[in-house]
Backbone as numpy.savetxt, mean C-alpha at the origin, in Angstrom:
# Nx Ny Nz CAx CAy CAz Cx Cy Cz
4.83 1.31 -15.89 3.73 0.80 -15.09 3.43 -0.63 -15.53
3.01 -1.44 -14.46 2.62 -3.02 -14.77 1.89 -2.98 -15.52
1.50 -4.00 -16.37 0.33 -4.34 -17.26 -0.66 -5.58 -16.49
-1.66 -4.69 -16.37 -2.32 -5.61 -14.93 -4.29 -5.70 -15.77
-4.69 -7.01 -15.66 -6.00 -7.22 -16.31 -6.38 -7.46 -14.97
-7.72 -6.42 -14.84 -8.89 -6.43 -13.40 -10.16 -6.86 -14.52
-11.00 -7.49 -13.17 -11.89 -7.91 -13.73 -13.10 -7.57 -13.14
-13.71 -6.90 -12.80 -14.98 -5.86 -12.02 -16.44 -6.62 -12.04
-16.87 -6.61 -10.50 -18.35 -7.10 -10.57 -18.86 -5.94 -10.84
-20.54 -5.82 -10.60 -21.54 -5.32 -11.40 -21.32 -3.96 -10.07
-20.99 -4.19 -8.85 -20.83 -3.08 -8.00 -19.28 -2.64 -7.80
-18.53 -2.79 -8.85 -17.34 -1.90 -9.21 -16.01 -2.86 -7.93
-16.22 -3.86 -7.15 -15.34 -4.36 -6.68 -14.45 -4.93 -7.76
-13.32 -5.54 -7.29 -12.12 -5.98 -7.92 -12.42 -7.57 -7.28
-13.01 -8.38 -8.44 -12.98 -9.68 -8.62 -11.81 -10.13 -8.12
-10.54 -10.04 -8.78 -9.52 -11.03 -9.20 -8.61 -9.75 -10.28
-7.04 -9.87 -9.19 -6.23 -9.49 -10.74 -4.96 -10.22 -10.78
-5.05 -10.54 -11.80 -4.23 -11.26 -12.65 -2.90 -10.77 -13.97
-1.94 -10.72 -13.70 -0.96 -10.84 -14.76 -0.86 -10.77 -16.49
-1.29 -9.73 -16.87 -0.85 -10.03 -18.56 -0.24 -10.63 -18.99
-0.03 -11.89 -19.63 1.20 -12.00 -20.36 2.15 -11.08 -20.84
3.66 -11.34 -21.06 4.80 -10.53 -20.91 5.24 -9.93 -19.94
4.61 -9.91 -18.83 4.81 -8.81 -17.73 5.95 -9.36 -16.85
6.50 -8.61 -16.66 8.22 -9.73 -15.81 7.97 -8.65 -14.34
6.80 -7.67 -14.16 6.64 -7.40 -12.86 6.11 -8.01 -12.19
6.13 -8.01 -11.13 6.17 -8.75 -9.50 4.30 -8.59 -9.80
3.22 -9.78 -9.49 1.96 -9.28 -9.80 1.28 -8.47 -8.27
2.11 -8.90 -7.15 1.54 -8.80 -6.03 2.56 -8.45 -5.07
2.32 -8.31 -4.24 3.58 -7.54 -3.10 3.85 -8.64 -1.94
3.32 -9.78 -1.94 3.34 -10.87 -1.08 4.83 -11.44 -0.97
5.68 -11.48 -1.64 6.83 -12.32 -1.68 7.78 -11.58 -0.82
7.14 -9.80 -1.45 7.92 -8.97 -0.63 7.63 -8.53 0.21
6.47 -8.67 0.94 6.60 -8.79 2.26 6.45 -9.75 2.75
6.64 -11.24 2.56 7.52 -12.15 3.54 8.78 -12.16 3.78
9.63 -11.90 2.42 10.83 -11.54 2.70 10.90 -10.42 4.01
10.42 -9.15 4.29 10.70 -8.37 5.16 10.40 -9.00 6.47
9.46 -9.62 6.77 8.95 -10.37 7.67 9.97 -11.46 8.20
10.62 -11.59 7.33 11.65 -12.98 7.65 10.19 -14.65 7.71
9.42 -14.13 6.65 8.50 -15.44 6.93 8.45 -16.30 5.51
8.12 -17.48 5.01 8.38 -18.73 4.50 7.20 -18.36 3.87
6.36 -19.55 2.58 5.44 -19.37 1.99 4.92 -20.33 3.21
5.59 -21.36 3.60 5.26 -22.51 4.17 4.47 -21.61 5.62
4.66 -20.68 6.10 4.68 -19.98 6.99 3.43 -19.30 7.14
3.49 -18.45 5.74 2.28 -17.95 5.64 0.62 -18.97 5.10
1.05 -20.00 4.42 0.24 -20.99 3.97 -0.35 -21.67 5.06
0.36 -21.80 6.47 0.10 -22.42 7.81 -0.91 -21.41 8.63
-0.22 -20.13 8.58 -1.22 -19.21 9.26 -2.20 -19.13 8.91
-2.33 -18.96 7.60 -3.51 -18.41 6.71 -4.45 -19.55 6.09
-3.94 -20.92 6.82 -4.63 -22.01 6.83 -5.34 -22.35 5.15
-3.96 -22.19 4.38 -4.09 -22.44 2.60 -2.78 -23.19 2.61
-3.03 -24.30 1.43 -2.11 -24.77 0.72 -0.98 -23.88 0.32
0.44 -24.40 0.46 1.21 -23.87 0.08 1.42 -24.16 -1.45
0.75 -24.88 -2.17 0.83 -24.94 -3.97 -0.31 -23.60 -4.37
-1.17 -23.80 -3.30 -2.46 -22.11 -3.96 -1.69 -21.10 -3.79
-0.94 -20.86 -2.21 -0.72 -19.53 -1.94 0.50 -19.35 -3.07
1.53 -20.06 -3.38 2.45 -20.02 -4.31 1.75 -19.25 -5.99
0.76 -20.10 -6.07 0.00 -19.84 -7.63 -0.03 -18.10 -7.52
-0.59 -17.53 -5.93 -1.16 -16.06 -6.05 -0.21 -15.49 -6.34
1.09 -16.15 -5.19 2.46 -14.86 -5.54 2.86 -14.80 -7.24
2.78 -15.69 -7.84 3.51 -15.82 -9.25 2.40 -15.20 -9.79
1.26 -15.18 -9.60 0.38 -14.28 -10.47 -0.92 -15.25 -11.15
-0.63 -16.86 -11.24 -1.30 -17.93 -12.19 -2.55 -17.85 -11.64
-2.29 -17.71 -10.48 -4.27 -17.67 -9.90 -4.39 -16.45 -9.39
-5.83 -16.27 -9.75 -6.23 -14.35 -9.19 -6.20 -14.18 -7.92
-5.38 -12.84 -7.67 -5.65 -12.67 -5.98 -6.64 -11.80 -5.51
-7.86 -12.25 -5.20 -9.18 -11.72 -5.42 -9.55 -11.10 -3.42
-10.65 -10.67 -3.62 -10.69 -10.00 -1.73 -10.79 -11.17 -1.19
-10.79 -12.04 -1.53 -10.54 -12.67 0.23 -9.28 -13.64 0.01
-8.68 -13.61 -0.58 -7.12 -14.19 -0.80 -6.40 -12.65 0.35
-6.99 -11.59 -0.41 -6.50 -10.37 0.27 -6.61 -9.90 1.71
-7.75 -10.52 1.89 -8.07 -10.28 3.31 -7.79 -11.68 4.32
-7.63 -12.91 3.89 -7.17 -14.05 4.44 -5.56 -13.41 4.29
-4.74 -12.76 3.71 -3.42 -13.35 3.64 -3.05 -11.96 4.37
-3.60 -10.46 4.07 -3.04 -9.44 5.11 -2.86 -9.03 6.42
-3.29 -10.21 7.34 -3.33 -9.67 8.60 -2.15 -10.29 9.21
-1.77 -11.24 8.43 -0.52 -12.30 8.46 0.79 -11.66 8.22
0.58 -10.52 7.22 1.82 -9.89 6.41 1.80 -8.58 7.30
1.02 -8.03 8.20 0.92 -6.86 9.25 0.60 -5.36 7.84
-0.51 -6.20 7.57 -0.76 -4.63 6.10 -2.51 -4.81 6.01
-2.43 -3.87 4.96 -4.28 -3.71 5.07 -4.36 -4.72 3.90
-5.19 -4.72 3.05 -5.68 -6.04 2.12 -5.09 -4.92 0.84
-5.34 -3.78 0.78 -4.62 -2.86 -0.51 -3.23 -3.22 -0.38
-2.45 -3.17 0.64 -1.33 -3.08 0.33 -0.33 -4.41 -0.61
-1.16 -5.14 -0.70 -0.93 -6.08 -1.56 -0.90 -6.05 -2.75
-1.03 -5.20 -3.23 -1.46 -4.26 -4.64 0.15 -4.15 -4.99
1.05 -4.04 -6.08 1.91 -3.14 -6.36 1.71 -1.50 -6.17
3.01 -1.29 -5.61 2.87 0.32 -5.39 1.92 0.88 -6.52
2.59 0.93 -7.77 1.85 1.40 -9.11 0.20 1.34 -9.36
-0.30 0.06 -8.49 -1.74 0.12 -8.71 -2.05 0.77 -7.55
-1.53 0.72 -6.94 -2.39 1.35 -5.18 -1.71 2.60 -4.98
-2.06 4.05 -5.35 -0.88 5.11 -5.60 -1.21 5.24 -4.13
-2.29 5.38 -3.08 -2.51 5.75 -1.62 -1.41 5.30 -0.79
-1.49 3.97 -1.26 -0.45 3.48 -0.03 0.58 3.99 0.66
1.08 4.14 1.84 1.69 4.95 2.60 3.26 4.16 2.62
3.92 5.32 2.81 5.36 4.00 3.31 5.52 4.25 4.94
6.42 3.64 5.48 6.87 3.55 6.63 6.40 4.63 7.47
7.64 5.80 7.10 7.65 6.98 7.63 6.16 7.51 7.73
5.53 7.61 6.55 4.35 8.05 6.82 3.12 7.71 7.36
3.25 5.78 7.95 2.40 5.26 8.67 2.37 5.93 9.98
4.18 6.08 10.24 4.89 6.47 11.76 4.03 7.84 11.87
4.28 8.98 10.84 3.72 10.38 10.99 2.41 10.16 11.31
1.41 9.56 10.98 0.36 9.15 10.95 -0.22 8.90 12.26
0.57 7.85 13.01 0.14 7.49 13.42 0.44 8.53 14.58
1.94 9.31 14.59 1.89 10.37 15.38 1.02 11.35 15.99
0.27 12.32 14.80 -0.95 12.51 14.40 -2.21 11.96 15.21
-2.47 10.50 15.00 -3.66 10.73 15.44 -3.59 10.45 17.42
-2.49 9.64 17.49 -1.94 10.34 19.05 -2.23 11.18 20.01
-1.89 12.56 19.09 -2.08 13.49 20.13 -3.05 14.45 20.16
-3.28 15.11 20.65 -4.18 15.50 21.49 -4.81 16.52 20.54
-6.05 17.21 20.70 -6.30 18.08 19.43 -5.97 19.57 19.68
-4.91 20.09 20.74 -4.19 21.21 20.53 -3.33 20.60 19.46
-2.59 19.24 20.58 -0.84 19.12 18.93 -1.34 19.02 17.87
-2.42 19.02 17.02 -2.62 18.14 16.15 -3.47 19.56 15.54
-3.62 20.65 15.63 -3.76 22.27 15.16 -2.13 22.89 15.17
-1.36 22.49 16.18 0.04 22.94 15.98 0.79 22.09 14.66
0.69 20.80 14.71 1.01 19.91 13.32 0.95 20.34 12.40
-0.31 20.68 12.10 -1.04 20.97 10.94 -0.20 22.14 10.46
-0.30 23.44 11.34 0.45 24.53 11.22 1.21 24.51 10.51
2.22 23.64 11.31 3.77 23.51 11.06 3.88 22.46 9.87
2.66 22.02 9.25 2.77 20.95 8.32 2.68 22.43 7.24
1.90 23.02 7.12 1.58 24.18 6.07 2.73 24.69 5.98
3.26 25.41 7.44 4.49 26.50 7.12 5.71 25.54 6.24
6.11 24.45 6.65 6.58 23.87 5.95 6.76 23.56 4.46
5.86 22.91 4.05 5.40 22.51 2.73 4.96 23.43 2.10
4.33 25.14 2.14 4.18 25.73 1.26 5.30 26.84 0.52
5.05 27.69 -0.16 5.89 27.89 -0.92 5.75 29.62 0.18
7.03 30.16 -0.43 7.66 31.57 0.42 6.50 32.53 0.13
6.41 33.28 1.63 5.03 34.24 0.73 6.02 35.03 -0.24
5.33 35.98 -1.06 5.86 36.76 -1.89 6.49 38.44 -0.96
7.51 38.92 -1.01 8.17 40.23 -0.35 7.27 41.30 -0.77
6.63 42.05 0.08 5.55 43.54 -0.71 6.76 44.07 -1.35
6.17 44.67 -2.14 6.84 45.65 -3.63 7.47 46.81 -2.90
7.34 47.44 -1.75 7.67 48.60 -1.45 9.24 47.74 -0.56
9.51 46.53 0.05 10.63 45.72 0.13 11.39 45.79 -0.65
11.25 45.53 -1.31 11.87 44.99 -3.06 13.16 46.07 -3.56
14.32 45.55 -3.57 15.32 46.48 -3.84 14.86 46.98 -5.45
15.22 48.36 -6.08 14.81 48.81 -6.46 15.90 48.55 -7.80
């Protein structure tokens, strides 16, 4: 797991987090999702109407990426302001597939979505147990 220093106001928000020294992990998820994006820092620094020397500082970690770095730079990257988090700090975060299921889900209608569920249980739980009078002897 990263070694990650948060710094908390008096109502439990997340100031600013910043990079420990030694840490050779990625501090933020920004680089990697421009790369997926096929988008530039220059790119995102234009949209998001910031210097491309600040927005650079956040990805490397030197300046804190605090909520509104998070919320100026996620709507740009097509993510919520958490997802900027490394996986490791943000365990919620969803991947792909499960945005897609998700979003399947809230879709349809509230019969499919008692049949889902169903079929989400029968699935994922474990075998009932065989009654004892079954049971080869």
């Amino acid at each position: 797991m990263a070694l990650w220093q948060y710094a908390n106001m008096a109502n439990g928000q997340i100031v600013y987090i910043r990079r420990v020294a030694n840490d050779d992990s990625a501090p933020n998820r920004i680089q990697e999702l421009l790369d997926a994006q096929g988008m530039s820092q220059a790119d995102l620094a234009r949209v998001a109407n910031v210097s491309v020397s600040a927005l650079n500082k956040v990805i490397k970690g030197t300046r804190g990426l605090d909520q509104d770095w998070m919320r100026r730079l996620a709507p740009h990257l097509g993510v919520t302001p958490a997802e900027l988090l490394p996986v490791e700090d943000n365990p919620l975060s969803l991947s792909v597939e499960e945005k897609a299921l998700l979003a399947r889900y809230r879709a349809a209608d509230r019969s499919t979505r008692a049949q889902l569920s169903r079929v989400s249980e029968a699935l994922t739980s474990e075998a009932p147990q065989s009654p004892s009078k079954f049971r080869a002897a």
